[in-house]
Biopython code that builds the backbone (N, CA, C, O; Angstrom):
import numpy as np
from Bio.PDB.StructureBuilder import StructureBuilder

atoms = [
    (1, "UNK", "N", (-25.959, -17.436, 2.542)),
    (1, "UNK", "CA", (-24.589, -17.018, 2.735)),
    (1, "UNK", "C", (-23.875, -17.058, 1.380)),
    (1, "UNK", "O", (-24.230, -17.796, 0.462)),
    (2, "UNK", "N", (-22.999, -16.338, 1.334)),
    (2, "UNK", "CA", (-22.285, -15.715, -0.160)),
    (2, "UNK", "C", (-21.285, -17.210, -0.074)),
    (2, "UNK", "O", (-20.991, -17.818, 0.955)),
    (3, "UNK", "N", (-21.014, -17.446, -1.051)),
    (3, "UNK", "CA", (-19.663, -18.286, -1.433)),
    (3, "UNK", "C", (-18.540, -17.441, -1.798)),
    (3, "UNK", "O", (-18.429, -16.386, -2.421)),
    (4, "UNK", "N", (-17.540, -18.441, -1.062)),
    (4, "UNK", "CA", (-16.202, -17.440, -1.129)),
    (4, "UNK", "C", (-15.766, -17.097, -2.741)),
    (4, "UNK", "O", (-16.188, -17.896, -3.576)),
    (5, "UNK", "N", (-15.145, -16.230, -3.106)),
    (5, "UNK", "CA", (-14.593, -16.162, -4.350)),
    (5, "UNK", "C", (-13.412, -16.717, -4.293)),
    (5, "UNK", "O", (-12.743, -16.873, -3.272)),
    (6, "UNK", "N", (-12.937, -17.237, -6.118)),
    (6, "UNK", "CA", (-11.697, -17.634, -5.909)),
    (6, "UNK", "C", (-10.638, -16.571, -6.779)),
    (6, "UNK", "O", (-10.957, -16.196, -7.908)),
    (7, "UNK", "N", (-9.377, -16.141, -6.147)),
    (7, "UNK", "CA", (-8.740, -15.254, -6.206)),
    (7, "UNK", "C", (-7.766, -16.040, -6.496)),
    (7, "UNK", "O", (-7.265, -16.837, -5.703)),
    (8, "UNK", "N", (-7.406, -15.861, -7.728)),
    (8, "UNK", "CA", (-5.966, -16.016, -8.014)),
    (8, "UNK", "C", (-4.784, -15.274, -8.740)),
    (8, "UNK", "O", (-4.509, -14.860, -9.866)),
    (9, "UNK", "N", (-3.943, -15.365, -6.804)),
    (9, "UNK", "CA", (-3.273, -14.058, -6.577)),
    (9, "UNK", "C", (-1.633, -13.907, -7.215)),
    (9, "UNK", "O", (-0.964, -14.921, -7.014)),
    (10, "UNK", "N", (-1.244, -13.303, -7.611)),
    (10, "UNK", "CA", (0.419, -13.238, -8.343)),
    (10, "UNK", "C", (1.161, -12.372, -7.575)),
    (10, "UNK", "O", (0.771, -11.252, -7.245)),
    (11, "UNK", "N", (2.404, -12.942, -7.232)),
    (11, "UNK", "CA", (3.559, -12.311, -6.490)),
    (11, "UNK", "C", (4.738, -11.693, -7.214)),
    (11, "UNK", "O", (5.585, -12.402, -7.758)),
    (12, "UNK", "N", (4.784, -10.584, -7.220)),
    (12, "UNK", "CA", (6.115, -10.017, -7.813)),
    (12, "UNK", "C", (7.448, -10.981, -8.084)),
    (12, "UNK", "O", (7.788, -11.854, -7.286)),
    (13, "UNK", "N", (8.108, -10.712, -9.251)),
    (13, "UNK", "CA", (9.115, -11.828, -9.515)),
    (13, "UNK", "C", (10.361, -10.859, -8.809)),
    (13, "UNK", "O", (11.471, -11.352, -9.008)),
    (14, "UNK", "N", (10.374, -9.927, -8.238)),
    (14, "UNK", "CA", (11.253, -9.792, -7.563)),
    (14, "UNK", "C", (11.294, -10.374, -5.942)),
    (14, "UNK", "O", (12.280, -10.431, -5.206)),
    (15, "UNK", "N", (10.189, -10.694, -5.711)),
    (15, "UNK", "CA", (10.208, -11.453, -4.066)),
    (15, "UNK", "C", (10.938, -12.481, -4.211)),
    (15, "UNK", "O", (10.707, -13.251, -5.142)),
    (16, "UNK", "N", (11.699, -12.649, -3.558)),
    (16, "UNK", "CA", (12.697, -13.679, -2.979)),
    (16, "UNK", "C", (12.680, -14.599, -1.758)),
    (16, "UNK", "O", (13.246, -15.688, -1.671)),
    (17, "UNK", "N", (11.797, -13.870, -0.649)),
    (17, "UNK", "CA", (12.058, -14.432, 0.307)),
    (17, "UNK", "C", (10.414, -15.113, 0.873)),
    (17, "UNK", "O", (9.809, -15.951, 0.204)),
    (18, "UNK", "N", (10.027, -14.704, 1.857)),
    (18, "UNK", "CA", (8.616, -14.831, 2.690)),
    (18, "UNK", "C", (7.919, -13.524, 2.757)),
    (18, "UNK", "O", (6.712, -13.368, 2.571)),
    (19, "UNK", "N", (8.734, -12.649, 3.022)),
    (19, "UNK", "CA", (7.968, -11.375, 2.997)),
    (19, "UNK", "C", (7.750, -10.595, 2.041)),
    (19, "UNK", "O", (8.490, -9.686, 1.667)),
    (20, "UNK", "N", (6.356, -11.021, 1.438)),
    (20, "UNK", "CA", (6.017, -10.938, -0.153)),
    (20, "UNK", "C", (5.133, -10.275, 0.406)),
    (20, "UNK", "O", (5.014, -10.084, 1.617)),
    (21, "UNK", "N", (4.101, -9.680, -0.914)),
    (21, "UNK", "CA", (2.741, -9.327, -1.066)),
    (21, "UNK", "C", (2.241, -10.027, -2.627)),
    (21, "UNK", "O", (2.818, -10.410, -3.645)),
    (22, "UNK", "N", (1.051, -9.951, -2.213)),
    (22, "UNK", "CA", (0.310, -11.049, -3.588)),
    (22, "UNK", "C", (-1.049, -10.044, -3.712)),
    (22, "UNK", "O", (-1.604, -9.408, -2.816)),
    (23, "UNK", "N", (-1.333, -10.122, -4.944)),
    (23, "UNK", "CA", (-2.413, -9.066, -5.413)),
    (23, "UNK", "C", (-2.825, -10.066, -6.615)),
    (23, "UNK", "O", (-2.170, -10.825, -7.329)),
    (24, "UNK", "N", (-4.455, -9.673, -6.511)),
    (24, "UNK", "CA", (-5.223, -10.482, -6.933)),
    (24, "UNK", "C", (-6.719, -9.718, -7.739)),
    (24, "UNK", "O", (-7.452, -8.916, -7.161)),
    (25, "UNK", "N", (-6.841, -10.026, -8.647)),
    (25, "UNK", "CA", (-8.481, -9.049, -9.536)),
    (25, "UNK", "C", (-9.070, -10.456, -8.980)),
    (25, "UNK", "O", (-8.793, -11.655, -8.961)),
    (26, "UNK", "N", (-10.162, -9.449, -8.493)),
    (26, "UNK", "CA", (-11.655, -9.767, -8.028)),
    (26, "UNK", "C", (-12.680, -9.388, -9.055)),
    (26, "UNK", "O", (-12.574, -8.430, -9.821)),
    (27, "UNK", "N", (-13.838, -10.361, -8.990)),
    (27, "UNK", "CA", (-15.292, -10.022, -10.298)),
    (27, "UNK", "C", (-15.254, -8.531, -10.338)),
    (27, "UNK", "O", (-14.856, -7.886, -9.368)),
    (28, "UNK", "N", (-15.491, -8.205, -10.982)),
    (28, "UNK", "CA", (-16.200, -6.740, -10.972)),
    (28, "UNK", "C", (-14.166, -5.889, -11.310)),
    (28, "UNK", "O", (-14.373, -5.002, -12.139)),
    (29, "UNK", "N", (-13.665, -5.894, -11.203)),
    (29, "UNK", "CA", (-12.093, -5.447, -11.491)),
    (29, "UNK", "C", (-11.493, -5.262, -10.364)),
    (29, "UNK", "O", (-10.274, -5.144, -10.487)),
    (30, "UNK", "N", (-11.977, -5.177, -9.082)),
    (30, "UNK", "CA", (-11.271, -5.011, -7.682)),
    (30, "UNK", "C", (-9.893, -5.601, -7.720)),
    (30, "UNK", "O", (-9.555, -6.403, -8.590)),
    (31, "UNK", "N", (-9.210, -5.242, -6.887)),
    (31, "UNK", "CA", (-8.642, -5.757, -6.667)),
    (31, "UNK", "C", (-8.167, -6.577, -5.068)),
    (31, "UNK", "O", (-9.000, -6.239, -4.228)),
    (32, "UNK", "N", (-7.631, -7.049, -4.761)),
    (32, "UNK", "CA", (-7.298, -7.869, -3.374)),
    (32, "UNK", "C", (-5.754, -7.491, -3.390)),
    (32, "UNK", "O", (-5.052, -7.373, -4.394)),
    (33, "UNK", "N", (-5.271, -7.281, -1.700)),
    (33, "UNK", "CA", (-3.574, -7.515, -1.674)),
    (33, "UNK", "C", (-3.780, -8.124, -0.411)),
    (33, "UNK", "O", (-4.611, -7.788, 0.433)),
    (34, "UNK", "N", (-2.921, -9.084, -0.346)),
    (34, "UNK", "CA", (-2.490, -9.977, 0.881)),
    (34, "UNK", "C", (-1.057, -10.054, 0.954)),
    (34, "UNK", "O", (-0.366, -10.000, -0.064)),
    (35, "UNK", "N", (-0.351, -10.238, 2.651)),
    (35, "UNK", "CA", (0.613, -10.752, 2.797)),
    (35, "UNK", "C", (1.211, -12.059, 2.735)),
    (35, "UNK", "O", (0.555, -12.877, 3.378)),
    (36, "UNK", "N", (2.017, -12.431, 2.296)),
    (36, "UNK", "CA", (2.080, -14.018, 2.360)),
    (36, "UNK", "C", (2.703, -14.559, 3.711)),
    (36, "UNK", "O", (2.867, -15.708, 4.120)),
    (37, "UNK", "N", (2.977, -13.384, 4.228)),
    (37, "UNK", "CA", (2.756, -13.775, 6.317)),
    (37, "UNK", "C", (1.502, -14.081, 6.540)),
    (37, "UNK", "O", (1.226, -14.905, 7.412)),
    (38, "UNK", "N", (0.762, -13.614, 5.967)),
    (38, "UNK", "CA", (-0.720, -13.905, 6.392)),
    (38, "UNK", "C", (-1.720, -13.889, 5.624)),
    (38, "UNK", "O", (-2.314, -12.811, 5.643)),
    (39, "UNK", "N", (-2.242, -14.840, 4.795)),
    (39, "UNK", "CA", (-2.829, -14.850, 4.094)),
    (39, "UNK", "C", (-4.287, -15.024, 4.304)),
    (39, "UNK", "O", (-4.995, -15.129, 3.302)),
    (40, "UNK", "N", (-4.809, -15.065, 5.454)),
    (40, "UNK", "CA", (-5.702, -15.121, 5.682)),
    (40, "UNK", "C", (-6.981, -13.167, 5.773)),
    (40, "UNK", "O", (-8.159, -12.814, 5.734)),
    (41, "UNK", "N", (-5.505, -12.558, 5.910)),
    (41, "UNK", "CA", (-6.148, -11.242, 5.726)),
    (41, "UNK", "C", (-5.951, -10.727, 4.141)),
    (41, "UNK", "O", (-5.009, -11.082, 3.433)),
    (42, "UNK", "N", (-7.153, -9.713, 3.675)),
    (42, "UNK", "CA", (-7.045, -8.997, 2.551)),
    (42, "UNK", "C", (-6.995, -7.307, 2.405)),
    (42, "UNK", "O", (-8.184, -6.994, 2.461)),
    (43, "UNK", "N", (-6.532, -6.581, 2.312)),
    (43, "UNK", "CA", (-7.296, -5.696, 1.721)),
    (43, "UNK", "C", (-7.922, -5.368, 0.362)),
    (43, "UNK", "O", (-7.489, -6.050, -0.566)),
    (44, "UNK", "N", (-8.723, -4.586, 0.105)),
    (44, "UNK", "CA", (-9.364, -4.779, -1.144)),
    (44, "UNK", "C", (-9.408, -3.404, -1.493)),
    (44, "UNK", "O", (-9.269, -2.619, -0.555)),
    (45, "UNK", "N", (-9.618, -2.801, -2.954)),
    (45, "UNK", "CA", (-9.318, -1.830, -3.531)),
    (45, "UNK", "C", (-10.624, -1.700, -4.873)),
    (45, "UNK", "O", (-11.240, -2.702, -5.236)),
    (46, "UNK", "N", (-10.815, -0.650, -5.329)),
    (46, "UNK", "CA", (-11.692, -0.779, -6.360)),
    (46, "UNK", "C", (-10.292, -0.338, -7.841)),
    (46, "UNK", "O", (-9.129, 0.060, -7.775)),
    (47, "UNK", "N", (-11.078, -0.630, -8.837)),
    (47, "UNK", "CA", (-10.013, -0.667, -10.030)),
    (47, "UNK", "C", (-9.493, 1.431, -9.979)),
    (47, "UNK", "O", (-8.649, 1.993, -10.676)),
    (48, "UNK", "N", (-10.016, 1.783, -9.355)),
    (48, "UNK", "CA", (-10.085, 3.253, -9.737)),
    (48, "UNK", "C", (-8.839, 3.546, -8.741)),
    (48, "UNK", "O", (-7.925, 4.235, -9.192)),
    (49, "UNK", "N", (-8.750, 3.064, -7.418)),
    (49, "UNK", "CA", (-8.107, 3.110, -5.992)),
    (49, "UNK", "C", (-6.836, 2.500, -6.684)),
    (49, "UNK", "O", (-5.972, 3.370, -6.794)),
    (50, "UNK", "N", (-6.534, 1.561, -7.072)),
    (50, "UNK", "CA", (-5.965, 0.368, -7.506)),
    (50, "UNK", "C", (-4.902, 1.220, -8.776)),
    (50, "UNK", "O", (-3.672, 1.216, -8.805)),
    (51, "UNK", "N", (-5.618, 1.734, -9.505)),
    (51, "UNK", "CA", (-5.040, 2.253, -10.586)),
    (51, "UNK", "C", (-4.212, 3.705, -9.941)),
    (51, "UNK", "O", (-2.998, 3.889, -10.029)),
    (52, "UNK", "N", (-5.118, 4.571, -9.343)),
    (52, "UNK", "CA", (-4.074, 5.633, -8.623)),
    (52, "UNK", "C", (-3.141, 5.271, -8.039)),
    (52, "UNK", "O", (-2.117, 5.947, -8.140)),
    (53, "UNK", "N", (-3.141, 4.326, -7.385)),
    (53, "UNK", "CA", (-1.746, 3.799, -6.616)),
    (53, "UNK", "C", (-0.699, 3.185, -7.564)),
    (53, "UNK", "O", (0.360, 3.086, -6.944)),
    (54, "UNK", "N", (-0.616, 2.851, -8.500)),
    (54, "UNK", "CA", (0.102, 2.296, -9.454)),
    (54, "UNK", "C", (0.735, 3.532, -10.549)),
    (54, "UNK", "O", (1.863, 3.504, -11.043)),
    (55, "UNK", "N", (-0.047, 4.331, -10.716)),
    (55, "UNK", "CA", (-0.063, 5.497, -11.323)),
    (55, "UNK", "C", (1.105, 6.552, -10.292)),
    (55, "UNK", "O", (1.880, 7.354, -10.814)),
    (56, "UNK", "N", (1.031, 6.384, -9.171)),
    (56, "UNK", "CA", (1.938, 6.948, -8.024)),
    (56, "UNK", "C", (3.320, 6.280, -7.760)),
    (56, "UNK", "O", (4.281, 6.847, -7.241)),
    (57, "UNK", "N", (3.280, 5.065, -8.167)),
    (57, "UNK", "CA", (4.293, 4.269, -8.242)),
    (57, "UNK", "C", (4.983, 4.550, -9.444)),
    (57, "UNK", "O", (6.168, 4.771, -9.195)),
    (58, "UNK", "N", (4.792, 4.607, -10.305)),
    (58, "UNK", "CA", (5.501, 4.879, -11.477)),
    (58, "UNK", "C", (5.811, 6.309, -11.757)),
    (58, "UNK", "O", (6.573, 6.497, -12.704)),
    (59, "UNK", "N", (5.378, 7.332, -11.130)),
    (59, "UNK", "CA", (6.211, 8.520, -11.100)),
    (59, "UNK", "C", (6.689, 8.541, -9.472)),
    (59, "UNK", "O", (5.820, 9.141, -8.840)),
    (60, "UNK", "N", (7.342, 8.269, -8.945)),
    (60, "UNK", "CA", (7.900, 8.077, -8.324)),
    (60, "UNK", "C", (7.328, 8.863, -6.539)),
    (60, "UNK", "O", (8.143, 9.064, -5.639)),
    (61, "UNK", "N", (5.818, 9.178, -6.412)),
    (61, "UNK", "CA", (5.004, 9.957, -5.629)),
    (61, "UNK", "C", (5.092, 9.899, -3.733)),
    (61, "UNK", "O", (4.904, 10.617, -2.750)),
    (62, "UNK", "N", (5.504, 8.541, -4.103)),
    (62, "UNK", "CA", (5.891, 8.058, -2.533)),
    (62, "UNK", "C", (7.364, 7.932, -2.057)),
    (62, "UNK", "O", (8.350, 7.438, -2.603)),
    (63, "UNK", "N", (7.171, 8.593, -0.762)),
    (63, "UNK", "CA", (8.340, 8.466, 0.130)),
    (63, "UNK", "C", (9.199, 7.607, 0.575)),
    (63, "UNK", "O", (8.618, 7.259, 1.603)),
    (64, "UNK", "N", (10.350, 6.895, 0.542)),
    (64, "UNK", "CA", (10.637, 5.709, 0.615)),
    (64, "UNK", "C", (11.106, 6.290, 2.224)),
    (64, "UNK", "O", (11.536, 7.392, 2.567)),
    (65, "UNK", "N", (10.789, 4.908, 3.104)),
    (65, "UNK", "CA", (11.209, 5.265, 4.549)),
    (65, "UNK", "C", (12.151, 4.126, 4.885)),
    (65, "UNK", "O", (12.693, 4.079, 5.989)),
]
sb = StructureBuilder()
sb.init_structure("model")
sb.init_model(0)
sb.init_chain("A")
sb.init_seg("    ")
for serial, (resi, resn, name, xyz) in enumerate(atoms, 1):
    if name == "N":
        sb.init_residue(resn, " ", resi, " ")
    sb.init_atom(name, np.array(xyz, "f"), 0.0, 1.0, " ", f" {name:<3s}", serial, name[0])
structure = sb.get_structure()
């Protein structure tokens, strides 16, 4: 059986409250995002996934709802 990795995850300095998200590089450059409602779940991203989405964020690509 694999041993868990250890992820250590950083929260935006604009979170203020509980309802955060925390993102975390994994071996290999992955990345991890968790809620800090629930930290027991992850999703995970490869550096390529990871980077388009950030790349979308900064020109402004997504819809705010």
């Amino acid at each position: 059986m694999a041993q868990p990795v250890a992820v250590e995850y950083r929260t935006s300095s604009f979170c203020s409250g509980a309802d955060c998200v925390e993102v975390g590089v994994l071996p290999g450059g992955a990345v991890a995002v968790r809620d800090t409602k629930d930290r027991s779940r992850q999703l995970t991203f490869s550096s390529q996934e990871w980077a388009a989405f950030v790349a979308g964020i900064k020109r402004d690509a997504f819809e705010a709802r």
